[in-house]
TILODREN-695373 format. One line per 8 residues: number of its first residue (from 1); their letters; for each residue x, y, z of C-alpha. Coordinates in nm, 4 decimals. Example, Ala and Ser with C-alpha at 12.3 -4.5 7.8 and 13.67 -1.06 7.14 Angstrom:
2
1	AS	1.2300/-0.4500/0.7800 ~ 1.3670/-0.1060/0.7140
***
This chain:
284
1	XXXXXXXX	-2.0967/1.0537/0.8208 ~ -2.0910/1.3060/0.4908 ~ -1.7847/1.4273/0.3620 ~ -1.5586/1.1079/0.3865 ~ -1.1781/1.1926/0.2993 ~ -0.9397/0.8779/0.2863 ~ -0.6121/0.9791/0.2584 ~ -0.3491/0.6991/0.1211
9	XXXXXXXX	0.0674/0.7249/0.1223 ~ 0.2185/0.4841/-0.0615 ~ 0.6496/0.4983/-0.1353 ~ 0.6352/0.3535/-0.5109 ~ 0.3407/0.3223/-0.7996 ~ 0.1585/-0.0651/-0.7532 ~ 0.2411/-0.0162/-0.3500 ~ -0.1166/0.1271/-0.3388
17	XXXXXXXX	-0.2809/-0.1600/-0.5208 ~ -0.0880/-0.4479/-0.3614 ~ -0.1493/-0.3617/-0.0137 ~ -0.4850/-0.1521/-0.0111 ~ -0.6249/-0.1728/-0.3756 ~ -0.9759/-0.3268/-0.3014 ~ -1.0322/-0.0594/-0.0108 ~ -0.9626/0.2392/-0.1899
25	XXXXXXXX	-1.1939/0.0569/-0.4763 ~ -1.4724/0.0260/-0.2416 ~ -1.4405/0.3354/-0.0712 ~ -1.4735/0.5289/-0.3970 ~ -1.7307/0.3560/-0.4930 ~ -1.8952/0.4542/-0.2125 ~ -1.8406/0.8428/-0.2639 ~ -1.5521/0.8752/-0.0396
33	XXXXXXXX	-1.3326/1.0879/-0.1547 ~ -1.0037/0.8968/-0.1992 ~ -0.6596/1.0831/-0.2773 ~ -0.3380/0.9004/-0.3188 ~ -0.0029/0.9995/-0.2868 ~ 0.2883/0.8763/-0.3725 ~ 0.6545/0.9424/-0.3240 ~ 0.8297/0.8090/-0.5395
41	XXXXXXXX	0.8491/0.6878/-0.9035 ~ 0.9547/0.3810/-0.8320 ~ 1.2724/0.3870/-1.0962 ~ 1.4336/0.1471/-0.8788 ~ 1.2153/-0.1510/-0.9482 ~ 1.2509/-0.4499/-1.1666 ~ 1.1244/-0.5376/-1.5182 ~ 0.9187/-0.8333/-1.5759
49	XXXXXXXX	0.7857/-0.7557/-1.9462 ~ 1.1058/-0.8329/-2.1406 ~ 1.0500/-0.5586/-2.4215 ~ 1.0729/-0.3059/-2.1722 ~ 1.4011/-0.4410/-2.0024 ~ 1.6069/-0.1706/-2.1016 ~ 1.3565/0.1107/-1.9083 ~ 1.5295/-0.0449/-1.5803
57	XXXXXXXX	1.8005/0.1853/-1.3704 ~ 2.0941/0.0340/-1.4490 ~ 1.9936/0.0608/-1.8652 ~ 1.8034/0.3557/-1.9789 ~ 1.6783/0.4787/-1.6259 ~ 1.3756/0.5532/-1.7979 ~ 1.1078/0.3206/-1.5500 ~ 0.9892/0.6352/-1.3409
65	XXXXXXXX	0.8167/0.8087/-1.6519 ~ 0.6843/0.4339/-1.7503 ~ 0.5361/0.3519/-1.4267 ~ 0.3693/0.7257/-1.4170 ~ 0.1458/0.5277/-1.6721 ~ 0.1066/0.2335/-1.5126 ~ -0.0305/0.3540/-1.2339 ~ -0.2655/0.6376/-1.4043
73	XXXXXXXX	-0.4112/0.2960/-1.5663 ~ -0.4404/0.1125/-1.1711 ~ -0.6161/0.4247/-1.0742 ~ -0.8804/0.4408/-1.3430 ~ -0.9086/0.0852/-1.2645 ~ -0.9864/0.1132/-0.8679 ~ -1.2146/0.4267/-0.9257 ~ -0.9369/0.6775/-0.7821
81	XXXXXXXX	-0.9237/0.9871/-0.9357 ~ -0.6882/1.2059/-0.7299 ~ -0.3335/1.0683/-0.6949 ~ -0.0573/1.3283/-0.6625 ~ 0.3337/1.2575/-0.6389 ~ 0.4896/1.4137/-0.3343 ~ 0.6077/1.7239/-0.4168 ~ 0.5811/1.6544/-0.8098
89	XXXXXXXX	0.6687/1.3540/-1.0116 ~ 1.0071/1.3053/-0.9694 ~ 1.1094/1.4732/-0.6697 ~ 1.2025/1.2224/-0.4880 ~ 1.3719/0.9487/-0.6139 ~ 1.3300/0.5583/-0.5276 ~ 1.5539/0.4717/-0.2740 ~ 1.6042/0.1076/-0.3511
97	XXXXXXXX	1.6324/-0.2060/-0.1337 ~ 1.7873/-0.1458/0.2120 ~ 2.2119/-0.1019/0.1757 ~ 2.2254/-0.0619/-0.2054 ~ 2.4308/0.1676/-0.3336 ~ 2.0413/0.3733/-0.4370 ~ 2.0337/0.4681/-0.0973 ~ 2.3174/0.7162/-0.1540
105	XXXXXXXX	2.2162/0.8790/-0.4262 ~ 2.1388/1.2343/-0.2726 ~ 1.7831/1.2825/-0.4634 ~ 1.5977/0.9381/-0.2877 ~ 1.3449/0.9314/-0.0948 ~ 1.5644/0.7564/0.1931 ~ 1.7583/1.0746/0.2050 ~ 1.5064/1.3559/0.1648
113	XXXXXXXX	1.4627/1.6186/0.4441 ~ 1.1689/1.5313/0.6507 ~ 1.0360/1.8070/0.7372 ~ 1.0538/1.9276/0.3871 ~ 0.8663/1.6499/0.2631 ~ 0.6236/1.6367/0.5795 ~ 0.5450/1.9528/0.4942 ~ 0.4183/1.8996/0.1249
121	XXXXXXXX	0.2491/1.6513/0.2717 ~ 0.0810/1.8854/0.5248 ~ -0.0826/2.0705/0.2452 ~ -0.2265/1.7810/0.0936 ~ -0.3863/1.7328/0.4197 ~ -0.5149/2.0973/0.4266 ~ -0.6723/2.0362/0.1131 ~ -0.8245/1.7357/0.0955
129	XXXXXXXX	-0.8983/1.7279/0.4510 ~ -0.9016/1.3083/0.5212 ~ -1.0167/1.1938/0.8484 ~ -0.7994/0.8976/0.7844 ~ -0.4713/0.8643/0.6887 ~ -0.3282/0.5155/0.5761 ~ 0.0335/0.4614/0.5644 ~ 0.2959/0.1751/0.6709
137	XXXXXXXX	0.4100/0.0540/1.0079 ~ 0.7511/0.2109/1.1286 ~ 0.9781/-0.0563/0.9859 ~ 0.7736/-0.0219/0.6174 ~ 0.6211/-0.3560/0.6254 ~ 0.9706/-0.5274/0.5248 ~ 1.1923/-0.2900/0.6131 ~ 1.2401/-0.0788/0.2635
145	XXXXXXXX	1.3648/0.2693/0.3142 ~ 1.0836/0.3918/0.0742 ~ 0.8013/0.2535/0.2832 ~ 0.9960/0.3575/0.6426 ~ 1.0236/0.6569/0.4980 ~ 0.6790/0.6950/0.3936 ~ 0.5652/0.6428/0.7425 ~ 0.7825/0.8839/0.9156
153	XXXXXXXX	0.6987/1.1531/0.7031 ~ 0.3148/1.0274/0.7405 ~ 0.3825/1.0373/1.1067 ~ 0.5025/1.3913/1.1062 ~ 0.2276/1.5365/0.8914 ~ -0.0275/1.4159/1.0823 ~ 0.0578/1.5066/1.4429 ~ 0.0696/1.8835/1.2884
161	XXXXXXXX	-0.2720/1.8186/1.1454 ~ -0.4461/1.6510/1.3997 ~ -0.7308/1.9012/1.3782 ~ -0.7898/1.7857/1.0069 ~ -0.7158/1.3651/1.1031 ~ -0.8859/1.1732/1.3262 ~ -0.7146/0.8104/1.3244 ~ -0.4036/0.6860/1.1258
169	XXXXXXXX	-0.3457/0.3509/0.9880 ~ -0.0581/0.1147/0.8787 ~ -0.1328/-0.1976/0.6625 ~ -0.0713/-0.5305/0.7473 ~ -0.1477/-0.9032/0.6696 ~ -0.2980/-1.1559/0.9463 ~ -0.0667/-1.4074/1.0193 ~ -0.3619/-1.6609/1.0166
177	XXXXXXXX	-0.3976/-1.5593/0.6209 ~ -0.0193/-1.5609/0.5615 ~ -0.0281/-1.9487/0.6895 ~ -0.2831/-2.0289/0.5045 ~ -0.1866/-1.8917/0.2149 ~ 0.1311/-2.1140/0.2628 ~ -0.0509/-2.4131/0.3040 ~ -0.2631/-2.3566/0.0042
185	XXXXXXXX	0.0215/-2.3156/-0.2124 ~ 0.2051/-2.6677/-0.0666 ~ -0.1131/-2.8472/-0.1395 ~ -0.1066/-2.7082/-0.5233 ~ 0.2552/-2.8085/-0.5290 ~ 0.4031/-2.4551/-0.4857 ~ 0.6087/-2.2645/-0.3178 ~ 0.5212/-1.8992/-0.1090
193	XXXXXXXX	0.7814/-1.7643/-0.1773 ~ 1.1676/-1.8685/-0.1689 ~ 1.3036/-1.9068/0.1857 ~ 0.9651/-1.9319/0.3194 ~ 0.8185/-2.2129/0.5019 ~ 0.6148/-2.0355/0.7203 ~ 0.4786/-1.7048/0.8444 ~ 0.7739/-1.6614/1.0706
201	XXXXXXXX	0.9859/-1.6356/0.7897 ~ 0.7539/-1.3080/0.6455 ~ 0.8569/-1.0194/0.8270 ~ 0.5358/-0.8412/0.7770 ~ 0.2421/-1.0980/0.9344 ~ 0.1173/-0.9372/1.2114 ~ -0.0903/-1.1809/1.4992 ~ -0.4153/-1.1180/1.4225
209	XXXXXXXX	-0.4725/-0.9804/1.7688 ~ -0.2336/-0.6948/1.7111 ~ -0.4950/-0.6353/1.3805 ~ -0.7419/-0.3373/1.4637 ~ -0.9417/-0.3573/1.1070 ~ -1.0352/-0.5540/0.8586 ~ -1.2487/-0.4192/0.5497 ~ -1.4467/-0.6303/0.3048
217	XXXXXXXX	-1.3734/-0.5578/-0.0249 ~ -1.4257/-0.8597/-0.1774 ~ -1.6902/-0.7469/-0.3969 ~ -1.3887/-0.5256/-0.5550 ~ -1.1494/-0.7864/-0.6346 ~ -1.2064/-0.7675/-0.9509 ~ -1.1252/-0.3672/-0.9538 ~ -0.7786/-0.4921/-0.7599
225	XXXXXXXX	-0.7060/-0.7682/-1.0174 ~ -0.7296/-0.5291/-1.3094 ~ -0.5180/-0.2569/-1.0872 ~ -0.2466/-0.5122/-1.0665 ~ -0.2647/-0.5902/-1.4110 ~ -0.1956/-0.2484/-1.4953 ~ 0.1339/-0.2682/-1.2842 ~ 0.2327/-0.4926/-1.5389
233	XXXXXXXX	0.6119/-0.4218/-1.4849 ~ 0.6139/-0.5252/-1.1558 ~ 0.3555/-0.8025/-1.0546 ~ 0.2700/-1.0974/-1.2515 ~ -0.0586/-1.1603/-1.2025 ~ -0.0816/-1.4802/-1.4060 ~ 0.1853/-1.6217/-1.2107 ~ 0.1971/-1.9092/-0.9886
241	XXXXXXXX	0.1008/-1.6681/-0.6451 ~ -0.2463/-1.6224/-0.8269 ~ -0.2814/-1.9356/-0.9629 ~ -0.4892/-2.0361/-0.5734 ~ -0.8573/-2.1328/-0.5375 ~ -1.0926/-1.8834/-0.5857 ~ -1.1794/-1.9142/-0.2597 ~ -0.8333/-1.8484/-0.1189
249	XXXXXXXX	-0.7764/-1.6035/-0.3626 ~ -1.0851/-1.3647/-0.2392 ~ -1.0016/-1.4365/0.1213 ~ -0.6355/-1.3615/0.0924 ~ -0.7026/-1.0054/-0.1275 ~ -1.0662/-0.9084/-0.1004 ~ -1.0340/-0.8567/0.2779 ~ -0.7291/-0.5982/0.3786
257	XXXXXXXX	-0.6011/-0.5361/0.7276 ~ -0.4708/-0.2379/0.9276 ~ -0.3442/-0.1422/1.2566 ~ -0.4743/0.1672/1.4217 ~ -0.1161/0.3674/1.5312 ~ -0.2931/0.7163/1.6222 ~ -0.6953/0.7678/1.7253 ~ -0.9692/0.6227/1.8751
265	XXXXXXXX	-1.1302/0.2740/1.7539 ~ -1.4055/0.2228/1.6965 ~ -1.6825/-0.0736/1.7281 ~ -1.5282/-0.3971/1.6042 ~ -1.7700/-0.6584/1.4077 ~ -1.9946/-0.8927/1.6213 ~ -1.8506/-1.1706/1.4161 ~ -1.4711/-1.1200/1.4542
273	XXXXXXXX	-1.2764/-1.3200/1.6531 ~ -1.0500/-1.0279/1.7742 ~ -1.3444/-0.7601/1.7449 ~ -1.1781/-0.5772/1.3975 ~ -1.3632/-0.2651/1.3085 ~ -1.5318/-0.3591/0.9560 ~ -1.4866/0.0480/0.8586 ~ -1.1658/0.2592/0.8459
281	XXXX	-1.4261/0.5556/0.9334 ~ -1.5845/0.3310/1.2521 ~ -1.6306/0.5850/1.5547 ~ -1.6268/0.9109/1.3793
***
């Protein structure tokens, strides 16, 4: 089909590239027009570059307006060149983790009015005009406000535009790559992450029979890697998570995963196990 619109809404700046970095890389690269929001500025987050400790909330508050640039820099790096802040940078505030005392602080996201912010939403829709919407499932992946949030306001907009959208997505992670990402750290002598011994301890592997699609991007891992990079703030890309076979490494963040919530699927690949769609835009 011509005019492809993809349509992304992500709650803080390096959500985008994490979760869905080598398809919105591959998309625009294929002329798709891409747009990104996102909804907050992410001033809640942590500092990993020591010289820029004192940027963090509970110093200078000053991460927002850092991470503006950071993700200007992922952008350039995946090939995006609309992103937009809901609203305006700024207008919403990061929420923080679930039951901190962020989530009372009367400008975060957690707290904002939805249909206010459904409705700047709505005219990014009108303007753009996406087919497909991606967002997060309804408890945000892990259960952050930002990213619950994110989806109910993503919900809202779209059932008011469902002349414009055609199918809405959340993003996920097979359980099958979750356990075998596990299993390839153990054998390198590392751990997942703390608390985690398998993918029943990761709230956000989904059975890969609950997955509707799987794009791959692999050939844009490179794009994704130099995204994160940018992020440099938040994600450590030299660090020990990274540090798997290249194989692993490609299988676990070249290919990205997402369940259909709203539209009709499409064709799923002849060689899928669980008949994924290989194309967000399958069917339309």
């Amino acid at each position: 089909m011509t005019d492809r619109s993809l349509l992304l809404v992500h709650a803080h700046p390096d959500d985008e590239t994490i979760g869905t970095g080598a398809t919105m890389a591959k998309y625009a690269a294929e002329g798709v027009r891409v747009t990104l929001v996102t909804c907050t500025l992410g001033e809640e987050g942590e500092v990993l570059v020591p010289a820029l400790a004192e940027l963090a909330a509970d110093k200078a508050d000053q991460l927002g307006g850092w991470r503006i640039h950071e993700l200007d820099e992922a952008c350039v790096a995946l090939g995006v060149h609309d992103h937009r802040f809901l609203g305006a940078p700024g207008r919403y505030r990061d929420s923080g983790m679930m039951d901190t005392p962020a989530n009372d602080n009367p400008r975060c996201f957690w707290r904002a009015d939805l249909d206010e912010a459904a409705e700047r939403l709505i005219e990014v829709i009108r303007e753009v005009r996406p087919q497909v919407v991606i967002t997060y499932d309804d408890f945000g992946a892990y259960g952050h406000p930002d990213h619950i949030q994110a989806h109910r306001v993503t919900v809202r907009a779209v059932a008011q535009t469902r002349d414009i959208v055609k199918k809405l997505y959340s993003t996920t992670i097979p359980r099958s790559f979750i356990e075998q990402s596990i299993e390839a750290m153990k054998d390198s002598g590392m751990s997942f992450f703390e608390g985690v011994e398998s993918a029943d301890d990761v709230p956000f592997a989904k059975r890969d029979d609950e997955i509707t699609t799987q794009i791959d991007a692999r050939d844009f891992l490179d794009a994704k890697v130099d995204a994160m990079r940018a992020h440099a703030t938040q994600i450590e890309v030299d660090g020990p998570f990274f540090a798997l076979s290249n194989n692993m490494g490609q299988k676990a963040f070249g290919l990205e995963h997402y369940v259909l919530l709203d539209g009709e699927r499409g064709a799923g690949s002849p060689d899928s196990e669980y008949n994924w769609e290989p194309d967000l835009f399958a069917g339309l």
